[in-house]
N, C-alpha and C positions, 0 to 999 in steps of 0.2 A: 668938769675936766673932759677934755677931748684925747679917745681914744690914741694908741700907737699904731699907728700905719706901715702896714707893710709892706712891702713891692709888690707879693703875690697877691695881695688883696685890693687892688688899684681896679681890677674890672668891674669889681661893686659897686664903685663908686661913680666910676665910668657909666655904667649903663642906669645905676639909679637918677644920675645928673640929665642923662640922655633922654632917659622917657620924662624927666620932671619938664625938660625944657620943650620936649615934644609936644607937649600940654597945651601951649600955648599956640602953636601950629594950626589947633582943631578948634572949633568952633562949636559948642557945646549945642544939642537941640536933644528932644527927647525922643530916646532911642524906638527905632519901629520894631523891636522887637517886647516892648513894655508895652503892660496893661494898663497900666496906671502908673502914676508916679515911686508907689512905694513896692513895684515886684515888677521884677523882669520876669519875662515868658520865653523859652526856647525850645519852639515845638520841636518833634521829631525828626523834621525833614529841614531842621536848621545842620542836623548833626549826618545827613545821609552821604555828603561827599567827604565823610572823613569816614569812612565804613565802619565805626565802632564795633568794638565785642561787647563791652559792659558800660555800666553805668557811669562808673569810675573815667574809663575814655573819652565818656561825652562830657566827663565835670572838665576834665585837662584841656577842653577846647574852648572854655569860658571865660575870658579874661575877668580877671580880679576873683578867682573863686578860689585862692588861697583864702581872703579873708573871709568869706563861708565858710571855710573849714576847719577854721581856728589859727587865721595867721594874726591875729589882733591877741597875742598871749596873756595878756594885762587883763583884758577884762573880755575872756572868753565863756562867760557864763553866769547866769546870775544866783542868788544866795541863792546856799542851800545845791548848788550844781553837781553833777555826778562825774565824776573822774573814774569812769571804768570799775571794776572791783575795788581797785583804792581805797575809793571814798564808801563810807558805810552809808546806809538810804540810798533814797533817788531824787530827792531833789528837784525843786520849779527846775532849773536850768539843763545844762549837761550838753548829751549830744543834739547837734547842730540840722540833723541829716533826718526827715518826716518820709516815711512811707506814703502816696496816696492822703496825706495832711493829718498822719498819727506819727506818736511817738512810738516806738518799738517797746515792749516791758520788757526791757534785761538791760543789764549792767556790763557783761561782755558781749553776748549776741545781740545788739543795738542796731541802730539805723547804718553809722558810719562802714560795720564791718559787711554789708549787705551789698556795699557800693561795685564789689567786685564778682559778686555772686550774680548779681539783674541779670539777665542778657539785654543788650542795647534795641533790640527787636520788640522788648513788651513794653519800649516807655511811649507814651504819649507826648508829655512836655516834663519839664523842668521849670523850678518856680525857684528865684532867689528873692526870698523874701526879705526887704528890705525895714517894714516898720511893724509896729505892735497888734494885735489883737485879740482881744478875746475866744476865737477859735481855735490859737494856737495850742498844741499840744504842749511846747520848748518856751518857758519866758526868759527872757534875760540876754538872747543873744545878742551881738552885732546884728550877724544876720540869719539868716535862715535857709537850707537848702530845704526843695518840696520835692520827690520823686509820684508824678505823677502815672500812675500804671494804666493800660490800654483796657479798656470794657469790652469784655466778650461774652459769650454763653460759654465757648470753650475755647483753651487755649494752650499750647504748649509748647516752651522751648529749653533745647537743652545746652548749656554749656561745658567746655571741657578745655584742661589742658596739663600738657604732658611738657617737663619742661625739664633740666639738668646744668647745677650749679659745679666749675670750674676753679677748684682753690690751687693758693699759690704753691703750696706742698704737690700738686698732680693728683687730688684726691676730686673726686668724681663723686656727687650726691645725686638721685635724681628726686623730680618730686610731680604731685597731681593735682588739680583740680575738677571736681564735675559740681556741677547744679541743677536742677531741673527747676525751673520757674513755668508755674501756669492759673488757670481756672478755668474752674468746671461747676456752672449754674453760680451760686451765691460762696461758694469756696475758691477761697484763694489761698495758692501755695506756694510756697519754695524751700526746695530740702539742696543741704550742699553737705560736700567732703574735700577735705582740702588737708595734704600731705606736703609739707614746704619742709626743704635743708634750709638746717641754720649752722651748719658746721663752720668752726673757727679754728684754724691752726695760726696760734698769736707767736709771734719771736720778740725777745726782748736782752736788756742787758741793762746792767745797771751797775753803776761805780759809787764805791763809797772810801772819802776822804775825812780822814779827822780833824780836830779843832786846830790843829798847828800846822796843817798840809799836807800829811804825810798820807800817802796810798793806803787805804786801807784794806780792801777787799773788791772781789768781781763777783757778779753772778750773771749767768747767762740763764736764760729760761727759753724752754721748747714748752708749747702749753695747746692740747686738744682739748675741743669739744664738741662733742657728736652729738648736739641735738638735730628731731627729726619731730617739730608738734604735728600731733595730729587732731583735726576738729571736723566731727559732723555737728551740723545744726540743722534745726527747721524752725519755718515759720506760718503759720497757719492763720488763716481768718475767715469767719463765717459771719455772712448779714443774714439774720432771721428772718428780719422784716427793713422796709425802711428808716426806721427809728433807732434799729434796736443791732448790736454789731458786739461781738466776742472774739479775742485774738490768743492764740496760744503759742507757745514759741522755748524751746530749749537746744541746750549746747552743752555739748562733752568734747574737753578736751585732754590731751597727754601731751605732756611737755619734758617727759624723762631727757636729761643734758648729763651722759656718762661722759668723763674725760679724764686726762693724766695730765703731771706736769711734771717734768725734767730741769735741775738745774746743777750747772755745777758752780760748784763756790770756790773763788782762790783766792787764799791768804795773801798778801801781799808784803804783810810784816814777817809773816814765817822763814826761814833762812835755811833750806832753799824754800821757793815757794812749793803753796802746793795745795792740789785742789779736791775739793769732795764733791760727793757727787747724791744726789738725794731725787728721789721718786717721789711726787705722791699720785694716788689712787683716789678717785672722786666717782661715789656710786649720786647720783640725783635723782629721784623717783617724784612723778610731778604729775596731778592730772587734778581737773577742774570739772563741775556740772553746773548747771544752771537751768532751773525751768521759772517761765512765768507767762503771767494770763491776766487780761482786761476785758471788762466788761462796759459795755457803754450806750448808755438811752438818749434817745435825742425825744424830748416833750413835744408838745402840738405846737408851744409857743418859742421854739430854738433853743431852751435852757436846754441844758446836758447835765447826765450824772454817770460820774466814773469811777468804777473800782478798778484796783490791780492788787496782784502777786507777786512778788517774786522770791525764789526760795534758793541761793547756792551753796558751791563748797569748795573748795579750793586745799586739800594737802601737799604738804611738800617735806620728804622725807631725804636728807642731805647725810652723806657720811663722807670725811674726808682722813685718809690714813697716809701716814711718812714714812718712807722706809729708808734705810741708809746703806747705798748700794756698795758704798768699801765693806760695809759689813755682813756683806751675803745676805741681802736684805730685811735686813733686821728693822723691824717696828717699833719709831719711838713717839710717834704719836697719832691717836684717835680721837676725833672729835667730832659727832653727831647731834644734828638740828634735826630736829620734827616739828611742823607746824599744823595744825589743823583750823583752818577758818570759816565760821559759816555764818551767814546774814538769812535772816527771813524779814520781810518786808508787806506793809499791805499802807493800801492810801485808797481813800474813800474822797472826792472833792464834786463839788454843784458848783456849775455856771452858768449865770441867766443875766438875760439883757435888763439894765435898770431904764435905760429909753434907748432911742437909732443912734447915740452917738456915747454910750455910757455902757459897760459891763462889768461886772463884780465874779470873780471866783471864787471860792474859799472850799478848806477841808483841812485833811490831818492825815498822820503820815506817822504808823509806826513800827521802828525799827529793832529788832534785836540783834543783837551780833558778837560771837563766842571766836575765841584763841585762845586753840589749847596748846602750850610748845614747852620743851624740853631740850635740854641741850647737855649731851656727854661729854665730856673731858679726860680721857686719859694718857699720861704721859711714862716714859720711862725712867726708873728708878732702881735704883743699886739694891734698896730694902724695902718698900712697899710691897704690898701684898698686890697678886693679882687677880684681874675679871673678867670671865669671859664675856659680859657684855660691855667692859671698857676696851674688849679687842686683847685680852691677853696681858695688858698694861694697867698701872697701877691708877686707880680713882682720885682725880685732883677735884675735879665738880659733876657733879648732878643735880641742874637743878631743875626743877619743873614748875608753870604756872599755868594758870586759867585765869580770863581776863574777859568778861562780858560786863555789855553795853546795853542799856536798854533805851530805848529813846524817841521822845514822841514830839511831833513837832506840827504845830498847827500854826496857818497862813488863808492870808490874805490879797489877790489880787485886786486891783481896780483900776479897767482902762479908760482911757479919757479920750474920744476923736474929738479935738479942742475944735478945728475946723477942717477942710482939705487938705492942707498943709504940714499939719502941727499935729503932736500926740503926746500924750504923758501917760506914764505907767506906773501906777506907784505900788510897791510890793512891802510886807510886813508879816513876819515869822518869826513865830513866840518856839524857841527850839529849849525841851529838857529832855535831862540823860541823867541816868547812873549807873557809875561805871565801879565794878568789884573786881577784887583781885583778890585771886586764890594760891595757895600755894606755900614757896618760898616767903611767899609776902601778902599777908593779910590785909585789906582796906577797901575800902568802900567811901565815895564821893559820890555829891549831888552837883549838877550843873545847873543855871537856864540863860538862856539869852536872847534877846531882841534886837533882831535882825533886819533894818527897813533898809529900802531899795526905792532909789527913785530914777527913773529913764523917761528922757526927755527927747524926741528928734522934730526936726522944723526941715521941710523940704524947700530950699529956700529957690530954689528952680528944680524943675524938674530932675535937672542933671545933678544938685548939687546941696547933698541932705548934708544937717546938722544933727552931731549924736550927744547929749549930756547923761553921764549917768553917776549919784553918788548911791554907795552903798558900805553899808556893817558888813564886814566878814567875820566870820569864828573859823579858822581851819580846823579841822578834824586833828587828834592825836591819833597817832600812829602805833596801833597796840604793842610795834615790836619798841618800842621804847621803855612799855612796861619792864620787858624782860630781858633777862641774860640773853647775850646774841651772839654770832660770830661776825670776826672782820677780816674780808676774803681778800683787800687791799695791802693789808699788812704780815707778811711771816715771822715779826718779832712779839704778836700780839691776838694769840689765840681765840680769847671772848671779848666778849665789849658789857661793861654793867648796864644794867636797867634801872630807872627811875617811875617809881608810883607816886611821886609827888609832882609828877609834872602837869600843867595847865596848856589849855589852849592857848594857842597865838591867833590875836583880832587885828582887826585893821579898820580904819576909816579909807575907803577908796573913792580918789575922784577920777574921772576920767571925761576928757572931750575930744571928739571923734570929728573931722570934715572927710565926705566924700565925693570926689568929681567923679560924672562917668560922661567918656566921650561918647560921642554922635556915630549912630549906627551900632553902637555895640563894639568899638575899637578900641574900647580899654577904660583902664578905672586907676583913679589916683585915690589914695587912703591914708590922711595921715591921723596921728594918737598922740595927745600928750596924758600922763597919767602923773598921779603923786600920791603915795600910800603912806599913810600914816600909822604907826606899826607897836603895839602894846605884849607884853610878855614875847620876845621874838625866842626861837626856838637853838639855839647852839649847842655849843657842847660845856658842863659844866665839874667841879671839881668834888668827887664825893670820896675821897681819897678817905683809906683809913689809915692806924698807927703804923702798919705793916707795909703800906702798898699804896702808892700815887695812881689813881684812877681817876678816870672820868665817863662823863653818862650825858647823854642829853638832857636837857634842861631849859629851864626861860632867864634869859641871862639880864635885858636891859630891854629898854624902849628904844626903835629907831622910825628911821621913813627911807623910803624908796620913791627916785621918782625919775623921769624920761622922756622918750619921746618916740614914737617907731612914721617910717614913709613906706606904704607898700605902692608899688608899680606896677600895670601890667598891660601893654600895647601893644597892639598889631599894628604893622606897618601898610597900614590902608594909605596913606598920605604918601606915602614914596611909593606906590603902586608895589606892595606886595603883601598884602594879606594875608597869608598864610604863614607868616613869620610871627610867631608868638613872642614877646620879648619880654619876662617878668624879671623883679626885685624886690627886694627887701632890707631899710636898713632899721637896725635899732641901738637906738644910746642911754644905756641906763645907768645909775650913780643912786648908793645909800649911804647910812650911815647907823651907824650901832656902838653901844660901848663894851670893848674888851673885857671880859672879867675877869681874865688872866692880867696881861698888861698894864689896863687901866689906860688907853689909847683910845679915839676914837677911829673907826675903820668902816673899812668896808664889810656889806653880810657876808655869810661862807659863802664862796664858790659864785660871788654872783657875777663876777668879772665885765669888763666892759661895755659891753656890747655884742650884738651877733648881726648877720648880714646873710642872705642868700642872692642867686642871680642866676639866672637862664633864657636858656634860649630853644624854641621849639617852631620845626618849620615842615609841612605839610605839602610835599607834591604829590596833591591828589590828584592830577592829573597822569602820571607813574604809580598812584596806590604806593605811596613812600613817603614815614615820616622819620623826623630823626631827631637829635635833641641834647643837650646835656645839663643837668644841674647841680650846682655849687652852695654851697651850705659850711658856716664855719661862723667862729669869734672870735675880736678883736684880742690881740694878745696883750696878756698882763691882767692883774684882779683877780685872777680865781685862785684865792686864796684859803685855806683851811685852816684853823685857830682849834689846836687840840692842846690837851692841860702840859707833855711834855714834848708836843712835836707840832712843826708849821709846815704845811705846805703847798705847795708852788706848782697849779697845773697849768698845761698847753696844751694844742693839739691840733694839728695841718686839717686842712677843711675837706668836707667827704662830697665828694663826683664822681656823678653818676652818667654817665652817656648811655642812651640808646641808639638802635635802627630798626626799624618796623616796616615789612613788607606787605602787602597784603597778593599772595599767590596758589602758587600750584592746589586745587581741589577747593576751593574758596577757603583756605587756612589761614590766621597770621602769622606771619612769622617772626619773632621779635626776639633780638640781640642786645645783653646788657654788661658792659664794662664797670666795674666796681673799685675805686680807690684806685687806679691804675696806676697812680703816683707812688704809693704804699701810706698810704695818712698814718703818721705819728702819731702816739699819746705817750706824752710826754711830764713827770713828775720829780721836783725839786723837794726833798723831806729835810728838813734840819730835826734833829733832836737832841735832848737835851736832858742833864741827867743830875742827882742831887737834888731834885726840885721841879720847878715849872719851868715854862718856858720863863717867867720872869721870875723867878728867885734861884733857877738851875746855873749849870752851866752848859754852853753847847756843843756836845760830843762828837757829834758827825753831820756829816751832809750826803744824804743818798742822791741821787742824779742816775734816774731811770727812765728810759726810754722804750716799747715797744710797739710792733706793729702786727694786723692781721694779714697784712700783706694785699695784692691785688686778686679778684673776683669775676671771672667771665659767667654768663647764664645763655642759655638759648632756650626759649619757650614758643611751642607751637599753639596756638588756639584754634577752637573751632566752634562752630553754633548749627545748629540743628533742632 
């Protein structure tokens, strides 16, 4: 099925048609800026008349380096890949982004987050690597970015920037960046501090009409939140000798998000009407560390052998309290989440050449990984006793669990340089775990699975690679699934249950990949068709007792997912204007699953049509002036949510972003960012349903909520020294 097309959404289309037909205009050769057929090279002094600050600025001048950066969602990483803290391990795969031609050891402080830290002064070149090889640190990508850093005996430069977010309410955040990047003899460094607003004042409103039409109820909602994270990190690395290289590297972060929410509620049926008015109070205490460290020998004969670390931690202690302001603020409910999560990690692996066109890796990988969380409940009562760690109110739940993972996981690489052209990768990971639950709920489970990975690319010109790749996935279960949780979505539904009997969800993935790059480095066409085939999928399922209609996540039925995405990305070299960036993105995606409510076949939760992005970026370096804006949004209809007594129906106006970038007075940049200007909608249609399910119930109400965060101005200065 083909998405609903909306009027405002016609320039994606417009401009993805425009660069596809552009395609044809150029005349494909291989670019003078490649080393070989399978890595582009873009020295330093490709990027000097765009004055760069950071790394991150010289990627935004690359055409097609969305898809280095994880615009290919489908199959942006191979098993076993690392999704940030997320995902438990570290995994062949993950981040995309190689320091100097290593992977970074950490799971938040990675390659990716470094990109804004560089200063554009210490790189050398830039490498998109395009095929497989046994000295990569990353298997599994599309593609690969390389941050190549300058060789010195000493070196040093420093970044900085002071910068102030503009909300729609008149509220003023400001915030900072510095870094220092250098080396000195065989040490290499870089330490940063980074203070960024994330402050949100959302407005909203929402109507609720019952099953025969009638008005039922308003609420208006005013709702802050005053985050403000703050992250130092470093990253260190020392060469001993030639052979022989050690990298150390940790991050501490605080993400405390204190806020309030105001609404008032009006009866509709009441005679006259009439409205309440209710507070709540939300304390969030939130901070993260992370250290980790590799070890790495290169032999006489180019085998390597590599250890790592990595050890973090992540609490988050949430308390949210109601008070009811007709009643001189009177407290009728407290509910408190604590999480505590910590992963320790070590992977030992050898890689040695088996002849000049054959290499084998292999090792083991093992991971522990503990949640501890607890969740208070206290409500108001006529006759319950009360507590003062329920906040004065009476005790409905407390419940508490502990939830460790043990898990070890050993693999197998082997690359294949078939001839100049062609490469095959074949990957193969024996993954076991067991996972115990303490607590409220006692159990213990074993797992194992066999994980193979095959990648295939053919360079069929220079310009014009073929990508195959089939691969086993096991996604990771999501420990808060174990446990009693809260749902920050819903105010008629306090906790959400936990399920200890739930399994992983697997997939057979195929995916094939073409990419064009045009002549001189003018742009890159990328298209994907994928088709997943999808075993125990993960929804929400029905654990209802005699007393109470509940539901939990769970593995409901077997489905497949499958699509298609076109990414664009062209300079206007051929109408004589180069400096015009012009990128897109469309993608069309369609599943199927079986209801276990209904007993219908459907679409997956929330997977909705499709999505698209579009922009436009243009560079008069000759005025040291760029400017730009980008568009990002989905196709509307399909994102749906299938819960045991309520359905529902999301939307949401697409989020643009405009800039304007000076480069002036003191050698500073100067950079202006407009945010949402439009005000972007998020937008939610609830039906619920009472008696029963949504298919044995009847259906009570329909909620029709709409809010917004309003529009966002920034100005940020930069500077390098």
């Amino acid at each position: 099925m083909f998405p609903n097309w909306k009027t405002n959404h016609s320039p994606a289309s417009i401009i993805t048609l425009a660069l596809a037909m552009s395609s044809f205009c150029l005349h494909a050769q291989e670019s003078p800026v490649g080393n070989d057929d399978s890595t582009v090279t873009y020295s330093a002094a490709y990027f000097n008349q765009y004055e760069p600050y950071s790394v991150s600025d010289m990627l935004d001048r690359i055409p097609g380096i969305n898809i280095a950066r994880g615009g290919n969602f489908n199959n942006s990483g191979g098993p076993g890949s690392s999704g940030g803290s997320e995902r438990r391990g570290l995994g062949l795969g993950g981040d995309q982004v190689l320091i100097n031609g290593r992977r970074i050891t950490g799971k938040e402080n990675e390659g990716n987050s470094q990109l804004t830290r560089i200063p554009a002064n210490q790189v050398e070149r830039i490498e998109i690597i395009r095929g497989t090889s046994g000295d990569l640190d990353v298997r599994g990508g599309s593609q690969i970015i390389n941050i190549v850093l300058l060789e010195a005996e000493s070196r040093l430069s420093f970044n900085y920037e002071v910068n102030a977010d503009h909300n729609h309410d008149g509220e003023i955040k400001p915030g900072a960046k510095f870094s220092a990047s250098g080396q000195q003899g065989n040490l290499d460094y870089l330490v940063s501090f980074e203070s960024e607003p994330r402050y949100e004042y959302r407005k909203g409103f929402e109507t609720s009409t019952l099953a025969d039409g009638l008005a039922n109820d308003s609420v208006e909602r005013k709702q802050i939140t005053d985050q403000q994270p703050t992250t130092f990190s470093t990253n260190l690395g020392y060469q001993f000798t030639t052979n022989d290289i050690v990298h150390f590297n940790a991050q501490y972060q605080q993400t405390d998000a204190p806020g309030d929410e105001r609404r008032a509620i009006t009866s509709l049926l009441a005679n006259p009407v009439a409205t309440e008015f209710e507070k709540d109070k939300i304390d969030n205490d939130s901070d993260f560390w992370e250290i980790g460290g590799d070890y790495e020998h290169t032999f006489s004969n180019g085998n390597r052998w590599k250890n790592l670390f990595i050890i973090n931690q992540n609490k988050d202690n949430r308390l949210r309290e109601r008070f009811d302001i007709d009643r001189s603020n009177t407290k009728d409910l407290f509910l408190e989440t604590f999480n505590r999560y910590e992963e320790k990690i070590l992977r030992s692996s050898y890689a040695m050449n088996l002849n000049p066109i054959q290499d084998i890796e292999f090792g083991i990988e093992h991971a522990q990984t503990t949640l501890d969380s607890t969740l208070k409940l206290g409500l108001e009562t006529a006759t319950g006793p009360i507590a003062d760690t329920f906040g004065g109110l009476t005790q409905i739940t407390n419940s508490n669990a502990t939830v460790e993972e043990v898990r070890y996981e050993s693999f197998a690489v082997h690359n294949w340089q078939i001839n100049a052209r062609m490469s095959l990768e074949s990957t193969l990971i024996f993954e076991e775990s067991t996972i115990k639950q303490t607590g409220d709920v006692r159990k213990e489970r074993d797992f194992d699975f066999i994980r193979p990975k095959v990648d295939y690319r053919f360079d069929i010109t220079p310009s014009f690679q073929l990508r195959a790749t089939i691969e086993k996935d096991v996604a990771q279960l999501s420990f808060n699934d174990f446990t009693a949780n809260t749902n920050d979505s819903d105010d008629d539904q306090d906790a959400i249950a936990g399920n200890p009997d739930i399994k992983q969800e697997q997939s057979w993935r195929y995916d094939l990949n073409l990419e064009y790059r045009f002549s001189d480095g003018n742009g890159v066409l990328n298209t994907n068709l994928f088709y997943h085939d999808l075993e125990d999928i993960i929804e929400k399922i029905d654990v209802s007792s005699d007393k109470k209609i509940l539901s939990a996540n769970g593995n409901i039925s077997d489905g497949k997912r499958y699509g298609g995405s076109i990414d664009a990305s062209l300079r206007l070299a051929s109408f004589n204007f180069p400096q015009i960036l012009l990128t897109s993105r469309i993608e069309l995606e369609q599943g199927n699953v079986r209801d276990p409510f209904l007993g219908i076949n459907r679409r997956l939760q929330r997977q909705g049509r499709g999505s698209y992005r579009y922009g436009i970026r243009h560079d008069l370096t000759s005025r040291s002036i760029n400017y730009g804006i980008n568009v990002s949004g989905s196709f509307e209809g399909g994102q749906f949510l299938y819960d045991i007594d309520k359905i529902e129906d999301f939307d949401m106006d697409d989020f643009v972003i405009a800039f304007l970038e000076i480069q002036g007075w003191g050698g500073l940049t100067y950079r202006f960012e407009a945010y949402n200007f439009h005000e972007q909608e998020r937008c939610r249609i609830r039906s619920r349903y009472i008696q029963g399910t949504i298919a044995s119930g009847v259906l009570n109400e329909i909620e029709n909520s709409c809010s917004h965060a309003g529009e966002k101005y920034a100005i940020k200065i930069r500077g390098t020294f």
